[in-house]
N, C-alpha and C positions, 0 to 999 in steps of 0.2 A: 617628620613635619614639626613644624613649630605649631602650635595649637594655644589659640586663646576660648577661655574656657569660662562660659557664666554659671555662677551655682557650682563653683566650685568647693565651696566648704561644706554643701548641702548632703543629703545622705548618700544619691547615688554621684555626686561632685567628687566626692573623697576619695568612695573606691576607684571613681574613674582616673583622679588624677595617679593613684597608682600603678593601675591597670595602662594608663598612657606613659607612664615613664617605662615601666618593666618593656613595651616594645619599643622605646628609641626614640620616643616623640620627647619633645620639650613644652612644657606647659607654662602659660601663663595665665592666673586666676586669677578672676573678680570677685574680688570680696569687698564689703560693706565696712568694714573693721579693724581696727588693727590688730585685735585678738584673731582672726581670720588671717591676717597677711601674717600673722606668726606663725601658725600654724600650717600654711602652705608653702614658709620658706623651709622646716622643719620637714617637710614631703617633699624638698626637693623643686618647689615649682618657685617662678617667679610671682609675689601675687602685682596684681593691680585695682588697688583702692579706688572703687567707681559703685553707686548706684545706678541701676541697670535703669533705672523708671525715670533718673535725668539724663536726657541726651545729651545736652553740650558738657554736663560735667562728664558723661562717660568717655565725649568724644575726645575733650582733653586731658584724659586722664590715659589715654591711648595713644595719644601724638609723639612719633618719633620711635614707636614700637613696631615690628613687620611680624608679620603670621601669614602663614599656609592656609589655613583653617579656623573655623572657629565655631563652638560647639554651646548649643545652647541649652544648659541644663536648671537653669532656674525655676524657682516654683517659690512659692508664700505659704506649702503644706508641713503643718508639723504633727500630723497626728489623722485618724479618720475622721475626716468634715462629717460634722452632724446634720449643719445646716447650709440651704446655697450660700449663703453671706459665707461663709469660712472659704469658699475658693473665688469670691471675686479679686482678690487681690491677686491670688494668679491668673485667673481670665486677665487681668490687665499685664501681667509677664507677658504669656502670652500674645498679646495684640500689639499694645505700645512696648513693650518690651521688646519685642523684635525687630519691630519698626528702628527701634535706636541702637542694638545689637545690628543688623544690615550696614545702617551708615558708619559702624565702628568698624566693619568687617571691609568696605569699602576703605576707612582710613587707614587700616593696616595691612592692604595690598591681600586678603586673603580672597580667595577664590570658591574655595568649598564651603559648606555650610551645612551641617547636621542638629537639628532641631527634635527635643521632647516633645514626642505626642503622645496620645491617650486614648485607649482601647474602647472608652466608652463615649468618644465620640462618632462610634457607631450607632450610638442610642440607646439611651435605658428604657428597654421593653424586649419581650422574651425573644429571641432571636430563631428557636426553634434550636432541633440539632445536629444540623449541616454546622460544619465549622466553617466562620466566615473570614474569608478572605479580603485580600487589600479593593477587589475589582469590588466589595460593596461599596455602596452611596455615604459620604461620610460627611459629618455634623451639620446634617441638612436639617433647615427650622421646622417650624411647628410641630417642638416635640412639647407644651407646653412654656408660657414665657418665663419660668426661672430657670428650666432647663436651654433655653434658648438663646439666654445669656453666655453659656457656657462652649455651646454650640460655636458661637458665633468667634467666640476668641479661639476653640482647635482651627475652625474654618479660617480663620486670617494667617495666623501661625503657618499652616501650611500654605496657604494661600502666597502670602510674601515671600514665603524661601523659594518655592518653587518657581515663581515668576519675576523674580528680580533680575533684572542683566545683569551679565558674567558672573552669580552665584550657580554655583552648583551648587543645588539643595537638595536634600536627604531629610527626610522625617522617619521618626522611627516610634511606631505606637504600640509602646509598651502597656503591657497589661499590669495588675495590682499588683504594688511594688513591698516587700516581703524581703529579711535580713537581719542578721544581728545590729541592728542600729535602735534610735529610738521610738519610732512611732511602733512597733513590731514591741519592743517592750514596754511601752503601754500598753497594749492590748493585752500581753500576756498578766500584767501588774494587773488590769481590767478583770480579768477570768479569775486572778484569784480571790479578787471579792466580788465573785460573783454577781459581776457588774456587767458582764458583754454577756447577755443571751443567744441562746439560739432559738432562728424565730420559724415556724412552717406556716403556709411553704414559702420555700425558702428559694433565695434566688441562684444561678451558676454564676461562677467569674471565673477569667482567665489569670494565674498568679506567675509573677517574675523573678526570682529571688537575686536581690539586689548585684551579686557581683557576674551575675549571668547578663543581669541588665549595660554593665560596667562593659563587659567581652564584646557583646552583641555592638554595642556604639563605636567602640574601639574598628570592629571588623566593618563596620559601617561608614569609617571615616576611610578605612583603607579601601574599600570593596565595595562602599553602595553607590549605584546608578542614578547620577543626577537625575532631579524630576521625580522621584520614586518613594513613593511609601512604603515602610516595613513593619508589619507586627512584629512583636516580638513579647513571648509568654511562653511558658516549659510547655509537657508535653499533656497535662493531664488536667481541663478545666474542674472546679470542682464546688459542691453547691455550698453554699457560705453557711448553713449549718452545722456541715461536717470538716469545713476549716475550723469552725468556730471552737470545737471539739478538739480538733488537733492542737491550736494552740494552748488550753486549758492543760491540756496531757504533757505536752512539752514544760510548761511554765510549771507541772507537779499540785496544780489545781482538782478542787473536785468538778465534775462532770456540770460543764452551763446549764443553767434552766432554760426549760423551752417555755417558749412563748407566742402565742398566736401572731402572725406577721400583721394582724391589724393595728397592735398597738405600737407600734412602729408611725403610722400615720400622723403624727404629731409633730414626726420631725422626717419632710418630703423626702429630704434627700438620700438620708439614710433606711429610709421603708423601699426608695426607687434600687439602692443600693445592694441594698441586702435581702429583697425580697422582689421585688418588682423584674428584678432585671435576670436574666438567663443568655449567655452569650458564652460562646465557644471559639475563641479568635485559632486559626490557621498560624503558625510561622513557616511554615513551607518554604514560601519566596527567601526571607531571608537565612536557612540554610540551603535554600540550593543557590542562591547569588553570594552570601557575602559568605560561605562554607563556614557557619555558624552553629553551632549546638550547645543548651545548656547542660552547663556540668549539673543541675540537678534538676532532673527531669519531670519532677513530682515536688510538689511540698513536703511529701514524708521522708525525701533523702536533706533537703532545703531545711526544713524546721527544727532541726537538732545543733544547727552552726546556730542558730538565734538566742541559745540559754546565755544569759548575763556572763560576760568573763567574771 
């Protein structure tokens, strides 16, 4: 398939436009940049110079171009958001951003449509420990109103792909994204001055490691079921003070201090983050539909590809 691809120069943008050439596909990337269009021609892609957050300059920046497909990998995250204000810029990816991705998708004759989404639009609050599946209720409001900001852009996101005429759309709700790239070495950089604590109690997350993430999208633009949500997270959730510990040990750090999860409260999202929240996501669906599994199944086979080249 020909495939146009947002957030292509982004962390998991990169490996996918790899991962999408290695199976046959042709990619064409949106990038913001000319350092970006350099770098995706040097991958092999064709890029295409457009901000995703202006419609008409994206639309014409598209004109005259045809795709199959078109994959929406954008985001405005370069690190773990402390505060809500650090992902409102991708809440509006997500919303308006897709909005003006759809009408590009439309301009360039593509059909399919595969969309990032995000595990914690299940909810930040303890989940219990049934692993939840796609048939739960997902970024439904009154989870409090800064959380509900957030809510409300996975809810469009999915929203619009799923219900546009003639897109077939695929969302895929990947859990905490983990890799040799660089938010993942800042946190390791974090651990070794003893800057990223570990806090009790402490909250569960479900972790992805980046090029597992890359495979899973890749098998999902071949194999997933219009209309359909997929988790997608290894096999092993795990509580985020003993990630917090793994990557200390990886990065050759001494052992995080612990710290009571109350003083976290200062900064909501990361107290809801790393202590409030316990969630167990299922990928089930998407290995028995799109015959998916990650190459590494646990963070402690995943976290040793993350030490700095």
């Amino acid at each position: 398939m020909r495939v146009l691809l947002a957030g292509a120069t982004g962390t998991l943008g990169t490996a996918l436009v790899a991962q999408l050439r290695e199976a046959g596909h042709d990619v064409l990337g949106i990038t913001r940049s000319a350092r970006g269009a350099a770098r995706l021609v040097a991958a092999g892609a064709t890029p295409v110079v457009a901000d995703l957050m202006d419609g008409d300059a994206l639309l014409a920046a598209v004109g005259g171009l045809r795709a199959d497909a078109v994959i929406h990998q954008a985001t405005a995250i370069t690190g773990m958001p402390m505060f809500h204000r650090n992902l409102h810029a991708t809440d509006r990816l997500r919303d308006q951003g897709t909005a003006h991705l759809l009408r590009a998708a439309r301009k360039v004759g593509a059909h399919r449509f595969v969309t990032q989404s995000f595990f914690l639009g299940y909810g930040y609050r303890d989940h219990g420990d049934e692993p939840v599946t796609e048939d739960r209720p997902f970024a439904e409001p009154g989870q409090g109103r800064a959380f509900d900001v957030h809510m409300r852009s996975m809810r469009a996101n999915e929203e619009q792909v799923f219900s546009t005429p003639g897109i077939e759309g695929v969302a895929l709700r990947y859990g905490m994204f983990y890799g040799p790239e660089v938010s993942t070495w800042t946190l390791m950089d974090m651990a070794r001055k003893r800057l990223l604590p570990a806090v009790r109690p402490a909250g569960v997350v479900s972790l992805i490691h980046i090029g597992d993430a890359a495979s899973a999208t890749v098998a999902a633009l071949e194999r997933g079921t219009a209309g359909r949500p997929y988790n997608i997270a290894d096999d092993e959730p795990v509580a985020f003070d003993t990630y917090v510990g793994a990557l200390a040990e990886v990065a050759g750090a001494a052992a995080p201090m612990r710290l009571p999860a109350w003083m976290l409260r200062a900064t909501p999202y990361m107290h809801a983050l790393m202590a409030g929240t316990r969630i167990r996501i299922s990928s089930e669906r998407a290995k028995r539909e799109l015959g998916w599994t990650p190459a590494y199944p646990t963070y402690r086979e995943g976290l040793p590809t993350c030490r700095r080249p």
